[in-house]
N, CA, C and O atoms as a GROMACS GRO file, in nm:
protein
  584
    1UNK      N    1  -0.822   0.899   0.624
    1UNK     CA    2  -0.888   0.964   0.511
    1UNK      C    3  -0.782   1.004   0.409
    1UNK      O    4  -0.666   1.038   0.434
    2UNK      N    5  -0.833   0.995   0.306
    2UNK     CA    6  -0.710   1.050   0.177
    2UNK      C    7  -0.688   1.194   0.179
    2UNK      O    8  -0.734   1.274   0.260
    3UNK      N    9  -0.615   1.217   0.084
    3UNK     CA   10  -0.580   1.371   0.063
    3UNK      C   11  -0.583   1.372  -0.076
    3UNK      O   12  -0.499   1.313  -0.145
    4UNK      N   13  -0.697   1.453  -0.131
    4UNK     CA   14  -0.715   1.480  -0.226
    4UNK      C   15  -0.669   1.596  -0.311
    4UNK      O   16  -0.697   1.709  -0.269
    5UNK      N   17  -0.608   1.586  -0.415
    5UNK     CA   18  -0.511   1.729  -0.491
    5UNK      C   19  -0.536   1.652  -0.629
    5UNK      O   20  -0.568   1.538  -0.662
    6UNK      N   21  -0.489   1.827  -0.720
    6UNK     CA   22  -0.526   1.784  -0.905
    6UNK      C   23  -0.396   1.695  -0.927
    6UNK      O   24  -0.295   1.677  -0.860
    7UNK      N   25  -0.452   1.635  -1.075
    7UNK     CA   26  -0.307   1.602  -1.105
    7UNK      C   27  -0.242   1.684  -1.165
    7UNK      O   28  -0.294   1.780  -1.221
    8UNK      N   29  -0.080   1.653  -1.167
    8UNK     CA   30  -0.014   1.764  -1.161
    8UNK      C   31   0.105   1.689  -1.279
    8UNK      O   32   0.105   1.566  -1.275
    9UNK      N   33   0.158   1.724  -1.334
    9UNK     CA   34   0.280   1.672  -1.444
    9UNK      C   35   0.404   1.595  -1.384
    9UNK      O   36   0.493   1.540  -1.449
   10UNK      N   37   0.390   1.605  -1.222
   10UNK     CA   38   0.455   1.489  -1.207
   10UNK      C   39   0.405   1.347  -1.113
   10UNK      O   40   0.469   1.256  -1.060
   11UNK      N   41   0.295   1.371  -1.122
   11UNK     CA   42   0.201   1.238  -1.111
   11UNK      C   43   0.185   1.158  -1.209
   11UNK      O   44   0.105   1.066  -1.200
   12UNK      N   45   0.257   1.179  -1.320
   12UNK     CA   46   0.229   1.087  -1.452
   12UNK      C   47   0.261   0.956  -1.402
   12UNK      O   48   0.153   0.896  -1.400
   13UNK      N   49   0.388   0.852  -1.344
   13UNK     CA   50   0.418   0.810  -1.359
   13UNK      C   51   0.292   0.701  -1.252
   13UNK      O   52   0.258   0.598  -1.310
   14UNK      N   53   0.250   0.714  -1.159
   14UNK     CA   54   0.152   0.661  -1.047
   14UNK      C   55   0.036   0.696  -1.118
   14UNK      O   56  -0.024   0.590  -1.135
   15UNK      N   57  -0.038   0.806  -1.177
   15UNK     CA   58  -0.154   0.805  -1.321
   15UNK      C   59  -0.133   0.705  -1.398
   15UNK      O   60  -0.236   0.641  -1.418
   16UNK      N   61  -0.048   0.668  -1.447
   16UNK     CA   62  -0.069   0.591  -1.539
   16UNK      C   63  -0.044   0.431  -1.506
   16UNK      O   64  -0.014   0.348  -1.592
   17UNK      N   65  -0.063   0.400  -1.352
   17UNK     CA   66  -0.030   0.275  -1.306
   17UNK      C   67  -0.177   0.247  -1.267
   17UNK      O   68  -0.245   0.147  -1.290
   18UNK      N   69  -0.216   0.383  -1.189
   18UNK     CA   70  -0.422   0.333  -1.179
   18UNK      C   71  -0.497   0.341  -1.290
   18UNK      O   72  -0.582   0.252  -1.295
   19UNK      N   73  -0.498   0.429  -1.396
   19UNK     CA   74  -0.494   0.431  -1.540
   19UNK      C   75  -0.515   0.273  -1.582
   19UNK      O   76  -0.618   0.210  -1.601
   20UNK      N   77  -0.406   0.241  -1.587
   20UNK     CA   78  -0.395   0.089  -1.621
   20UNK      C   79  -0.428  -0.004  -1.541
   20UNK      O   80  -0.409  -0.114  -1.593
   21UNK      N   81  -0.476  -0.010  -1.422
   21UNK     CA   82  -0.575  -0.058  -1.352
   21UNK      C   83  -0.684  -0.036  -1.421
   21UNK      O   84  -0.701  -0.120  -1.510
   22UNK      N   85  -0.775   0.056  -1.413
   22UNK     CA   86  -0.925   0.100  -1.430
   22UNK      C   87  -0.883   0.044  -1.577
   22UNK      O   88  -0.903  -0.076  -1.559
   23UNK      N   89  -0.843   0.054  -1.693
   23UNK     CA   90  -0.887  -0.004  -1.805
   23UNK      C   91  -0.889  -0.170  -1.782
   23UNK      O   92  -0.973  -0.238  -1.841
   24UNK      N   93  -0.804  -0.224  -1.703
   24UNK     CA   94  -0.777  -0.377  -1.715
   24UNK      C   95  -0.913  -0.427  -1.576
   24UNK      O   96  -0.984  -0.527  -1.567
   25UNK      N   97  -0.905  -0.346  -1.518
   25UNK     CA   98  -1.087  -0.382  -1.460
   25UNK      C   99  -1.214  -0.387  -1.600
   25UNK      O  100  -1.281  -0.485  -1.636
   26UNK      N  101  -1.216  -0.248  -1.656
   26UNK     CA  102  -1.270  -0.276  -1.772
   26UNK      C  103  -1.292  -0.371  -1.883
   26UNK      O  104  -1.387  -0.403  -1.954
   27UNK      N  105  -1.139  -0.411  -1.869
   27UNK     CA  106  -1.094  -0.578  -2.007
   27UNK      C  107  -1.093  -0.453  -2.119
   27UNK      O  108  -1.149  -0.466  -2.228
   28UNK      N  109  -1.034  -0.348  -2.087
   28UNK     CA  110  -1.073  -0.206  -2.229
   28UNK      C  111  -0.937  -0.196  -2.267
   28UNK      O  112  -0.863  -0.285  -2.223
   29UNK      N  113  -0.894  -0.119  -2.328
   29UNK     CA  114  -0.772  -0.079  -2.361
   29UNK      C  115  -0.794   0.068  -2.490
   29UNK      O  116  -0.898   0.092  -2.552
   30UNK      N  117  -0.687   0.132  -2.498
   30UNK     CA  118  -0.667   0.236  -2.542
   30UNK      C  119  -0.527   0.268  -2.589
   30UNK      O  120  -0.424   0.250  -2.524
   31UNK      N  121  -0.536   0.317  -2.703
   31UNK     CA  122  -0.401   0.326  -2.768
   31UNK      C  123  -0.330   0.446  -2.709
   31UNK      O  124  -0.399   0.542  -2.674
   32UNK      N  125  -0.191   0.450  -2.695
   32UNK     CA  126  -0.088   0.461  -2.621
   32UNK      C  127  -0.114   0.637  -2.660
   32UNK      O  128  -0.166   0.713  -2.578
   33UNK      N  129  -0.081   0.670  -2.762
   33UNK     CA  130  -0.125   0.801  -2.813
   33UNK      C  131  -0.268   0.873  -2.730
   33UNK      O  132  -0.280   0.993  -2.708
   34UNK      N  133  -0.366   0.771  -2.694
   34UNK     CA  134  -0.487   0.844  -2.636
   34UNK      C  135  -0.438   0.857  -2.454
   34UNK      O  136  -0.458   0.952  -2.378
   35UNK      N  137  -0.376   0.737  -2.428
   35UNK     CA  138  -0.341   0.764  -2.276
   35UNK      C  139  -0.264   0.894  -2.248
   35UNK      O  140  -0.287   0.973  -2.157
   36UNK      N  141  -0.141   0.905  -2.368
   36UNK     CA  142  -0.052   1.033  -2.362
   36UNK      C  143  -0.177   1.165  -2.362
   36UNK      O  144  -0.205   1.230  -2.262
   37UNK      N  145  -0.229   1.181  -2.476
   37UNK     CA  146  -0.356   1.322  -2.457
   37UNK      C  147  -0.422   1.316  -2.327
   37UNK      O  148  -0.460   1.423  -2.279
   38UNK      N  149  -0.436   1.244  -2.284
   38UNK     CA  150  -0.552   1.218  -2.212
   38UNK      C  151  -0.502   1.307  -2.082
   38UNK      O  152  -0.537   1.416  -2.037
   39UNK      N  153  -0.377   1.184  -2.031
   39UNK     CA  154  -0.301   1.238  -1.956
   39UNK      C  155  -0.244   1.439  -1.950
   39UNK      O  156  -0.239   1.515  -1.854
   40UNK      N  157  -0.214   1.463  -2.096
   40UNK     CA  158  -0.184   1.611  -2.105
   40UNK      C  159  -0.280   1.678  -2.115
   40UNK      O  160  -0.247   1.796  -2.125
   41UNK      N  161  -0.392   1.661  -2.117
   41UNK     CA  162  -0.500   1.740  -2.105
   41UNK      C  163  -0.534   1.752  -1.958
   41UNK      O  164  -0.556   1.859  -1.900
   42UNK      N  165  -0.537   1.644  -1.909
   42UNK     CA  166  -0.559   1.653  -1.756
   42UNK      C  167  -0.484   1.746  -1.657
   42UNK      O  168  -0.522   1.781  -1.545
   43UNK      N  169  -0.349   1.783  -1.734
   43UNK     CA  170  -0.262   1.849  -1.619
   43UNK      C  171  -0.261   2.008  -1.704
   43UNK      O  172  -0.192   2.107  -1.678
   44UNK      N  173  -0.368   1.988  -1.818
   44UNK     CA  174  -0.292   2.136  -1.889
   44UNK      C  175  -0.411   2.238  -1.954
   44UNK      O  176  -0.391   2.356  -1.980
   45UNK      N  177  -0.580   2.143  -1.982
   45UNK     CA  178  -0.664   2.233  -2.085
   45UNK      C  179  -0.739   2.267  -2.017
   45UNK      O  180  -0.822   2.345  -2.064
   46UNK      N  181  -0.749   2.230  -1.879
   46UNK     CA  182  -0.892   2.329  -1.818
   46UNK      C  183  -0.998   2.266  -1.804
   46UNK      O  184  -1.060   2.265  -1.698
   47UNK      N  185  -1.052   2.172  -1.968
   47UNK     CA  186  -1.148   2.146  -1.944
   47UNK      C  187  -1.166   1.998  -1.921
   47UNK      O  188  -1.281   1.984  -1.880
   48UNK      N  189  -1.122   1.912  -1.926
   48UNK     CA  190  -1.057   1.762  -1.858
   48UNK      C  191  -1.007   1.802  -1.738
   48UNK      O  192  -0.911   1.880  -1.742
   49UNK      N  193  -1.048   1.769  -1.634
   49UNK     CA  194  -0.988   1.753  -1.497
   49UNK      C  195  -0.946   1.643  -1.454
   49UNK      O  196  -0.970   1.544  -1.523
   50UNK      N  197  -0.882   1.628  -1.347
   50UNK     CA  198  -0.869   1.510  -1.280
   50UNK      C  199  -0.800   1.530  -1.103
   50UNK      O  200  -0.760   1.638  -1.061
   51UNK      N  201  -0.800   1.414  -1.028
   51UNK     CA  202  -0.765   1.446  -0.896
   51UNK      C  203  -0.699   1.263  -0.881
   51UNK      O  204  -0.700   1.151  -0.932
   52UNK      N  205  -0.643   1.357  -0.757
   52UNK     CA  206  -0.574   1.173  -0.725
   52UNK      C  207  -0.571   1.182  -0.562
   52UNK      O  208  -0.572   1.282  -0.491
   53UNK      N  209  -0.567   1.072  -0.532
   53UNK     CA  210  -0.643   1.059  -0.367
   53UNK      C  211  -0.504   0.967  -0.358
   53UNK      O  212  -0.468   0.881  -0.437
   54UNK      N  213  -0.437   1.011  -0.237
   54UNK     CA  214  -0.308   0.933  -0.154
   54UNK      C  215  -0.373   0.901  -0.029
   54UNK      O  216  -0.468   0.954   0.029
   55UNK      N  217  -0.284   0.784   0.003
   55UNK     CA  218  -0.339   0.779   0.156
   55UNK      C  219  -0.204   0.801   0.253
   55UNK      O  220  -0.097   0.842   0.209
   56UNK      N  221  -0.226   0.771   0.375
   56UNK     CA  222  -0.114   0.833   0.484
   56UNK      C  223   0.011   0.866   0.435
   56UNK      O  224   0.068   0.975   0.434
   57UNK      N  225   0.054   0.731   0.386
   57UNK     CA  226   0.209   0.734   0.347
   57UNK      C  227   0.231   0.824   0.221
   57UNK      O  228   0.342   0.872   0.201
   58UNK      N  229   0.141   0.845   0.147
   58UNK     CA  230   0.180   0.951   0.030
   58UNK      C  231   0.130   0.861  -0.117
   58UNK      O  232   0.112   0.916  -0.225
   59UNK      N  233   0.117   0.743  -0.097
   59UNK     CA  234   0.069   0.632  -0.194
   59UNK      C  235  -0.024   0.655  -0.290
   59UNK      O  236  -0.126   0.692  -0.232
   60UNK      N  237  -0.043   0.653  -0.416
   60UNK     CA  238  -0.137   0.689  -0.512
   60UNK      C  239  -0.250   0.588  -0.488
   60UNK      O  240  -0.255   0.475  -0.537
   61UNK      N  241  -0.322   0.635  -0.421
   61UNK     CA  242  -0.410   0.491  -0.429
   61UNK      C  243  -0.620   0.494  -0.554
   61UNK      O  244  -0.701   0.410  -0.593
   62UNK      N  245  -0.601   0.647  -0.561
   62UNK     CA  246  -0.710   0.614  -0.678
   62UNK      C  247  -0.700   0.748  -0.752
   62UNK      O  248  -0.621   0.835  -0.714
   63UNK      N  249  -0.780   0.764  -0.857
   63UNK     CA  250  -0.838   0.899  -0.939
   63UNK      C  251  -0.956   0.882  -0.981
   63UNK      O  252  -1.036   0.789  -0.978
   64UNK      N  253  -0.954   1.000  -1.027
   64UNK     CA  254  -1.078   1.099  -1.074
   64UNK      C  255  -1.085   1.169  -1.178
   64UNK      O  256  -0.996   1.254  -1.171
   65UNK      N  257  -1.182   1.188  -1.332
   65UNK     CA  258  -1.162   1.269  -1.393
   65UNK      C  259  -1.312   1.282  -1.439
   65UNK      O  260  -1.388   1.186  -1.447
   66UNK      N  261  -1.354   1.446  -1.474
   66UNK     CA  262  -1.439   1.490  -1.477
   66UNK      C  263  -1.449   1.609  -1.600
   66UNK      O  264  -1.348   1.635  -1.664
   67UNK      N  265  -1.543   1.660  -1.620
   67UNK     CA  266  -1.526   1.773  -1.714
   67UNK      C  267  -1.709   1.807  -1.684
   67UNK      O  268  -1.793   1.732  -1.635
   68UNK      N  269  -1.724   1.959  -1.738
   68UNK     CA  270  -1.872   2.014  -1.784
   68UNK      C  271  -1.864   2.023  -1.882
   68UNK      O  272  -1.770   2.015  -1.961
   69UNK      N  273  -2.009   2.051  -1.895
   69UNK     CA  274  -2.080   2.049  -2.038
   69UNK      C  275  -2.234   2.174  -2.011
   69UNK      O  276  -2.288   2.227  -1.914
   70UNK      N  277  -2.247   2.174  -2.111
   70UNK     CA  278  -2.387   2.265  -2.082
   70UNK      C  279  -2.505   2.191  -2.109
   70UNK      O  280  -2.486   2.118  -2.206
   71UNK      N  281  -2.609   2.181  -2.068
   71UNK     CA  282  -2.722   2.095  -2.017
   71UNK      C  283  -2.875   2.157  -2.159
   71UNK      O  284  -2.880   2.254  -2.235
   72UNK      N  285  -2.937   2.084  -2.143
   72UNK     CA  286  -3.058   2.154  -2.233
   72UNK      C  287  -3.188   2.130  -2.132
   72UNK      O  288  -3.298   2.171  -2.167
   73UNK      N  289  -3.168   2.057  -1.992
   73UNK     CA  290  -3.275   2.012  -1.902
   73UNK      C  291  -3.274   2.170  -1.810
   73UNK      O  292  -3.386   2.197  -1.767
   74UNK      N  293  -3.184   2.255  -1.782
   74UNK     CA  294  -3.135   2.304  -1.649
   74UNK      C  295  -3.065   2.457  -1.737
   74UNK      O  296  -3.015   2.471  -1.849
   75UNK      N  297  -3.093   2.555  -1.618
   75UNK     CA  298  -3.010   2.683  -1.711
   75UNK      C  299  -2.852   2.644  -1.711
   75UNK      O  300  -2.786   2.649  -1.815
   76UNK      N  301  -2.796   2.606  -1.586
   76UNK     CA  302  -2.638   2.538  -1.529
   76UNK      C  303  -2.598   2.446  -1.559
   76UNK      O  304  -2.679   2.355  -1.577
   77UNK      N  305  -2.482   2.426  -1.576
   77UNK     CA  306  -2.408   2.340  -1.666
   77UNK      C  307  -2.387   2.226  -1.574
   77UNK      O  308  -2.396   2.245  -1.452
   78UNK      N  309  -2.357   2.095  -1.627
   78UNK     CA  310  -2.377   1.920  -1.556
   78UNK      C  311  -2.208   1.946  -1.578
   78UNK      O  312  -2.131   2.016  -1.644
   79UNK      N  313  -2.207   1.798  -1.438
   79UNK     CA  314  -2.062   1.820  -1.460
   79UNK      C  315  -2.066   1.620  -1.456
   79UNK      O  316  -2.111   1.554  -1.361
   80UNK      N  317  -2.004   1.559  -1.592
   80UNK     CA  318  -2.009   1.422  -1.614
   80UNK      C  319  -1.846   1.420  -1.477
   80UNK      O  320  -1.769   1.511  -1.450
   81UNK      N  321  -1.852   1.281  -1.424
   81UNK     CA  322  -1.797   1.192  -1.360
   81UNK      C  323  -1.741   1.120  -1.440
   81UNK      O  324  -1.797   1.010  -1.444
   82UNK      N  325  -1.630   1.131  -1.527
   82UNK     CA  326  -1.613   1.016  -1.631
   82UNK      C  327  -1.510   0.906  -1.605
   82UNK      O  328  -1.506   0.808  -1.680
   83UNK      N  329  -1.423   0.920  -1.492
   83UNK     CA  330  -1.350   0.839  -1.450
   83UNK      C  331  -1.323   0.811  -1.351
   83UNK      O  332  -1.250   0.891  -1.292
   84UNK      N  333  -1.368   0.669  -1.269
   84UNK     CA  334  -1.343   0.704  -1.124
   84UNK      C  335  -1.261   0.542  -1.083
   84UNK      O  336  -1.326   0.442  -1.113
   85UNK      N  337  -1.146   0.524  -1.028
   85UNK     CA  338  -1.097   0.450  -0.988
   85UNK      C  339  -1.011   0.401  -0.862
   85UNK      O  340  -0.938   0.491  -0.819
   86UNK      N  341  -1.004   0.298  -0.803
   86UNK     CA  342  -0.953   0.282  -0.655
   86UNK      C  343  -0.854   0.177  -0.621
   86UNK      O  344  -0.926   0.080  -0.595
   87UNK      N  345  -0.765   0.151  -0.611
   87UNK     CA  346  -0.649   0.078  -0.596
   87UNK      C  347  -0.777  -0.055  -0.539
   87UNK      O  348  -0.884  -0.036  -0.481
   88UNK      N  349  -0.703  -0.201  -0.590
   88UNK     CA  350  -0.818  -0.296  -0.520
   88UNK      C  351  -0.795  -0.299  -0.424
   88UNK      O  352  -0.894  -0.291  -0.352
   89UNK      N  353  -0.677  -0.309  -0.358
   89UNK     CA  354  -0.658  -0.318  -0.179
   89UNK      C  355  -0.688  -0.236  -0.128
   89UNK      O  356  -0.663  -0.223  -0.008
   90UNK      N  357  -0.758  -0.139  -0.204
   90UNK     CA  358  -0.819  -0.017  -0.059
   90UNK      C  359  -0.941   0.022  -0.104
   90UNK      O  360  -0.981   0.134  -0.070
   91UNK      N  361  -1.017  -0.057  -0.183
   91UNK     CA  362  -1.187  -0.061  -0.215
   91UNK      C  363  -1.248  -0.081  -0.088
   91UNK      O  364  -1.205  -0.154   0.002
   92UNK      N  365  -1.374   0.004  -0.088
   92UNK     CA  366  -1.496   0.002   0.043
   92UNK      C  367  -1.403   0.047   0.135
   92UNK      O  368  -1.430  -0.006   0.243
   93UNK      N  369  -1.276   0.142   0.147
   93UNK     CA  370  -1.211   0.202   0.296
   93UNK      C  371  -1.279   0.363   0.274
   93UNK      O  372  -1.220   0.428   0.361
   94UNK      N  373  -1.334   0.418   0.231
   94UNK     CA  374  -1.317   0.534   0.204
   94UNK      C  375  -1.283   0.604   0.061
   94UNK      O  376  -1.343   0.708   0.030
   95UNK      N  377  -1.211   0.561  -0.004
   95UNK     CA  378  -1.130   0.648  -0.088
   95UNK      C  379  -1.210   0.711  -0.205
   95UNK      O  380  -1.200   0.828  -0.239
   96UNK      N  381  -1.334   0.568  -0.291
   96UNK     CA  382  -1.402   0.639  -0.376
   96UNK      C  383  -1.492   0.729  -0.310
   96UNK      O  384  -1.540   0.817  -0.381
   97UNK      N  385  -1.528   0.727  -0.179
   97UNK     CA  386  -1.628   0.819  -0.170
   97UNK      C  387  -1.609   0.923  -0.153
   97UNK      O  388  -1.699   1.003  -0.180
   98UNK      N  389  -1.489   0.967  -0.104
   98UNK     CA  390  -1.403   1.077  -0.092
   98UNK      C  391  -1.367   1.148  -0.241
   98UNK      O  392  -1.364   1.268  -0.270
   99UNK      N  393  -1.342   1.028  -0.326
   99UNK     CA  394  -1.288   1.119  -0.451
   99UNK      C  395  -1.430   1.195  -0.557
   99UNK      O  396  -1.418   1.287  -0.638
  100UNK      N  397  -1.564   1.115  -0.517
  100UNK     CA  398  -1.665   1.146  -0.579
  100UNK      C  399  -1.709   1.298  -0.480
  100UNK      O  400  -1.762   1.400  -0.522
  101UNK      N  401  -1.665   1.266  -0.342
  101UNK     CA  402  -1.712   1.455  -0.278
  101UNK      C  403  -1.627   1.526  -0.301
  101UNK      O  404  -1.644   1.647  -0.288
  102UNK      N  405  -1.518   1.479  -0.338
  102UNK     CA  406  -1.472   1.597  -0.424
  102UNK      C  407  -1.479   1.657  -0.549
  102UNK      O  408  -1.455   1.776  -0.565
  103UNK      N  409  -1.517   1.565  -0.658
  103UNK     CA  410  -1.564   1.586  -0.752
  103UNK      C  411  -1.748   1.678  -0.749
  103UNK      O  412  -1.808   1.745  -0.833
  104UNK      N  413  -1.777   1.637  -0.617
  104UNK     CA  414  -1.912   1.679  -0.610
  104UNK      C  415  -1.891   1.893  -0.517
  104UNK      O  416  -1.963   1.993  -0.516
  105UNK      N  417  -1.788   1.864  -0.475
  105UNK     CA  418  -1.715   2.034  -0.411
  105UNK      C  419  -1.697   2.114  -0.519
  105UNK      O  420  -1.736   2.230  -0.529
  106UNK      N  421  -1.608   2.017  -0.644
  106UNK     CA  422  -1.564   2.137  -0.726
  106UNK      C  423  -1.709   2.116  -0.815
  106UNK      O  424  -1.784   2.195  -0.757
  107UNK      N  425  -1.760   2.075  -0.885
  107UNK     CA  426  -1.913   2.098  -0.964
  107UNK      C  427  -1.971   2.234  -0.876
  107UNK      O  428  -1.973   2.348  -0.921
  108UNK      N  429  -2.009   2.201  -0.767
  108UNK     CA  430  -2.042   2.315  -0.645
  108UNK      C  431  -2.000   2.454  -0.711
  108UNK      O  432  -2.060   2.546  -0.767
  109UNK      N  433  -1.849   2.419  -0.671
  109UNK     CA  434  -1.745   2.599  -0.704
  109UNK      C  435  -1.815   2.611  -0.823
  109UNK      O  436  -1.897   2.703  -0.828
  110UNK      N  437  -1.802   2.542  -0.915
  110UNK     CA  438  -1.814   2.564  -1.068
  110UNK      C  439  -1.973   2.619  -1.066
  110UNK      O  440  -1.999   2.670  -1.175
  111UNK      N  441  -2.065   2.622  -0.988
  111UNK     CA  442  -2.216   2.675  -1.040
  111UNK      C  443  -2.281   2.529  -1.075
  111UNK      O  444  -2.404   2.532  -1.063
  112UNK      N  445  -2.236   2.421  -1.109
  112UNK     CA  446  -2.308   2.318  -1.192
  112UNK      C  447  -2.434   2.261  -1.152
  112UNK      O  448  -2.422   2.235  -1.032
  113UNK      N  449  -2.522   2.236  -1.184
  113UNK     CA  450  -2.652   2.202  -1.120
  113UNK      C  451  -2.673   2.000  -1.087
  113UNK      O  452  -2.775   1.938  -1.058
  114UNK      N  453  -2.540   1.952  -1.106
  114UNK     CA  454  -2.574   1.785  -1.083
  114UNK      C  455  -2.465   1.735  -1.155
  114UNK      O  456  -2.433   1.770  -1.269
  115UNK      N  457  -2.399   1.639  -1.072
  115UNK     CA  458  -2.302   1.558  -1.135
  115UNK      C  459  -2.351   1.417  -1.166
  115UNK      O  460  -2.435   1.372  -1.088
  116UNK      N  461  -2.310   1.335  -1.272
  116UNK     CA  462  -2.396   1.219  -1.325
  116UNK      C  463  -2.275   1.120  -1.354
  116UNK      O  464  -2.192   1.165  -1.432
  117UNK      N  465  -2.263   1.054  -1.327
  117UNK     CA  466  -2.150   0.968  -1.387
  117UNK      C  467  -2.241   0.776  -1.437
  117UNK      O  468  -2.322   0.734  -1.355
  118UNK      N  469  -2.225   0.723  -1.512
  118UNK     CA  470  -2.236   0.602  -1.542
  118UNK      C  471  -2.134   0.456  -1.520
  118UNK      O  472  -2.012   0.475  -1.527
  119UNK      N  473  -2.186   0.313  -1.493
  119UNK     CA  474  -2.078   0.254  -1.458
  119UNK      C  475  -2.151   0.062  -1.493
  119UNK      O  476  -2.269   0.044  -1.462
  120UNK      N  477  -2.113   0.005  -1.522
  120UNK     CA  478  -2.119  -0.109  -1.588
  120UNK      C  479  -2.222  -0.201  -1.451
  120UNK      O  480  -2.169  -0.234  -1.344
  121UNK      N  481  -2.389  -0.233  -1.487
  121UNK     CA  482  -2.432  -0.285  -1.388
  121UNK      C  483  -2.383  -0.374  -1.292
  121UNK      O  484  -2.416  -0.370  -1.174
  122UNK      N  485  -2.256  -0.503  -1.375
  122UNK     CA  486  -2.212  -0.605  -1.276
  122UNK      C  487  -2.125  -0.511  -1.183
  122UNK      O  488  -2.078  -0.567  -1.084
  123UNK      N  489  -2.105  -0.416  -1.194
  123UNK     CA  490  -1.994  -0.353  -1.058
  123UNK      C  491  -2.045  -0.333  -0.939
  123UNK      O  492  -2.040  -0.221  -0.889
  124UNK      N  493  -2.112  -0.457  -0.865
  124UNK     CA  494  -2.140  -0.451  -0.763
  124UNK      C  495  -2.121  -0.374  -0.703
  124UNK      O  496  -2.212  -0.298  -0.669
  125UNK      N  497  -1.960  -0.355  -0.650
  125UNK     CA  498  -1.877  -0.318  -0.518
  125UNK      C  499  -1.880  -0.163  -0.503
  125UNK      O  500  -1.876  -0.095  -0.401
  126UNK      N  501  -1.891  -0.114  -0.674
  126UNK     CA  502  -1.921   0.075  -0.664
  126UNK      C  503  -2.056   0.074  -0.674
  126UNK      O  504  -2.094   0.187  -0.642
  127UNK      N  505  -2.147   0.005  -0.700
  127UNK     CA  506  -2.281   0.052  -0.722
  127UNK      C  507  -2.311   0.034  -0.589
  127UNK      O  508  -2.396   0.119  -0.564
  128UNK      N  509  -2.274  -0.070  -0.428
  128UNK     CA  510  -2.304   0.000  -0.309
  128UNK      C  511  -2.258   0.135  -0.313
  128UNK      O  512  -2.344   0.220  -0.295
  129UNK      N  513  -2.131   0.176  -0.335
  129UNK     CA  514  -2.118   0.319  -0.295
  129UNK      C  515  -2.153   0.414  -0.354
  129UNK      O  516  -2.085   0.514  -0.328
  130UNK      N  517  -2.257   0.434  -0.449
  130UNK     CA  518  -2.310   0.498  -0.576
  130UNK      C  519  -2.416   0.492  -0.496
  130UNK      O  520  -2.428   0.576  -0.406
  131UNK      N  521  -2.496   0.409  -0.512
  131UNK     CA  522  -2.645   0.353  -0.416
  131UNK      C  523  -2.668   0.458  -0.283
  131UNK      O  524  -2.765   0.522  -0.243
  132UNK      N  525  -2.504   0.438  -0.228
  132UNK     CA  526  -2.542   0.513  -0.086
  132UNK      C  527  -2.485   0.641  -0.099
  132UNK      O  528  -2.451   0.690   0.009
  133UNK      N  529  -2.461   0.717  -0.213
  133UNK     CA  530  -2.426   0.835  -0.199
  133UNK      C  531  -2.499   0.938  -0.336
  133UNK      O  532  -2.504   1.061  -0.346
  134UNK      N  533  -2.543   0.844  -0.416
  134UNK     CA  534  -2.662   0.914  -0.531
  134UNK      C  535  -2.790   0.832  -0.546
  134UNK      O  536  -2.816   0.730  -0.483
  135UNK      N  537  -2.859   0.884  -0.629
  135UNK     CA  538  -2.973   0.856  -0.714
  135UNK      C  539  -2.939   0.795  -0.787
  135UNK      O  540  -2.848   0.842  -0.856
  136UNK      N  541  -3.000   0.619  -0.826
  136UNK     CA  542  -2.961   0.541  -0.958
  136UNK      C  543  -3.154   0.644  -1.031
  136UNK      O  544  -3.258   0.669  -0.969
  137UNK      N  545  -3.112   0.672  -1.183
  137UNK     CA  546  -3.173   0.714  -1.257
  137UNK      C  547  -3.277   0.659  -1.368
  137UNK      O  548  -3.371   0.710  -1.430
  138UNK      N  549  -3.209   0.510  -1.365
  138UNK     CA  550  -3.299   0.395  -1.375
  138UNK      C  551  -3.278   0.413  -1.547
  138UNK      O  552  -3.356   0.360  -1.626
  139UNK      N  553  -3.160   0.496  -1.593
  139UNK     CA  554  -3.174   0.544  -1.754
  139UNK      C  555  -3.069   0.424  -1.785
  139UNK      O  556  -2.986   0.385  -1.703
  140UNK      N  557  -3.083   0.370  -1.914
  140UNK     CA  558  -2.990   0.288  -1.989
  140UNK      C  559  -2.898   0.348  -2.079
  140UNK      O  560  -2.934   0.410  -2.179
  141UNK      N  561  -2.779   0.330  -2.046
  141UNK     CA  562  -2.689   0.426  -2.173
  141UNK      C  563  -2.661   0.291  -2.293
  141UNK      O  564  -2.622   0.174  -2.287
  142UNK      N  565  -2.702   0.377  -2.391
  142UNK     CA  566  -2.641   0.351  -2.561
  142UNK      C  567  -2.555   0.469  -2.597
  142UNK      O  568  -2.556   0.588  -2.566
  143UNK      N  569  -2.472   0.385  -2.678
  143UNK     CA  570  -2.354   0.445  -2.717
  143UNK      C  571  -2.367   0.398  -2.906
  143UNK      O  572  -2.431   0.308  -2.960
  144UNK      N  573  -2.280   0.500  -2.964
  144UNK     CA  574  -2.250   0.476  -3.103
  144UNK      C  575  -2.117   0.509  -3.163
  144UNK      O  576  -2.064   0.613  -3.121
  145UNK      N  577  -2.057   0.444  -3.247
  145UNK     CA  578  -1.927   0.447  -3.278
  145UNK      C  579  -1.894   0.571  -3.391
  145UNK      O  580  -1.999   0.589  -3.452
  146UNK      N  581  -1.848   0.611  -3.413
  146UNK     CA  582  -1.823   0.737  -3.516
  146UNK      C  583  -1.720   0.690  -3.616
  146UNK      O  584  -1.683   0.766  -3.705
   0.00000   0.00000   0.00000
């Protein structure tokens, strides 16, 4: 089983190697300036979180990043799932499901009434482990550019 802890300012260098995984699974990319914030927010504003899951040997093998928001359905605040990623050689062992109960512990601490995260239909391989650990909601996300 992994061992799950926040990230911390000197995890940058293994963050930003699964980082660059999860976008190049995506085919996405992001300018260098947004990875840097992204990254310093995660270890410094509170309200961007994130976690990183090692396995035995100490190995970075996935993350997690999350944040709340306040809800207009519910008096308690939702806590979005916005980033979830897993080294490919250690997909379906454990690791995402581990990093989503933890993400689902701290929502808990926090009061939050439901964590929701979204994820691209062809992703087979997480939508088994989504399937067997939430509710698909059957909602379609649209998005708009600003």
């Amino acid at each position: 089983m992994p061992t799950i802890a926040p990230i911390t300012s000197a995890d940058e260098r293994e963050w930003r190697a699964l980082w660059e995984g999860y976008l190049r699974f995506y085919a996405s990319e992001v300018p260098a300036e947004v990875t840097e914030m992204t990254f310093a927010r995660l270890v410094a504003d509170g309200v961007l979180h994130g976690a990183m899951a090692r396995d035995d040997d100490g190995r970075a093998v996935g993350i997690v990043h999350w944040l709340f928001h306040p809800a207009t359905w519910r008096r308690g605040e939702y806590c979005y799932l916005e980033d979830l990623f897993v080294a490919p050689d250690l997909r379906r062992g454990g690791v995402g499901s581990a990093l989503i109960g933890h993400v689902r512990d701290q929502a808990r601490s926090a009061g939050a009434e439901k964590v929701y995260w979204l994820t691209q239909s062809e992703n087979s391989t997480a939508r088994r482990l989504y399937d067997a650990v939430a509710t698909s909601t059957g909602f379609v996300h649209y998005e708009m550019e600003i």
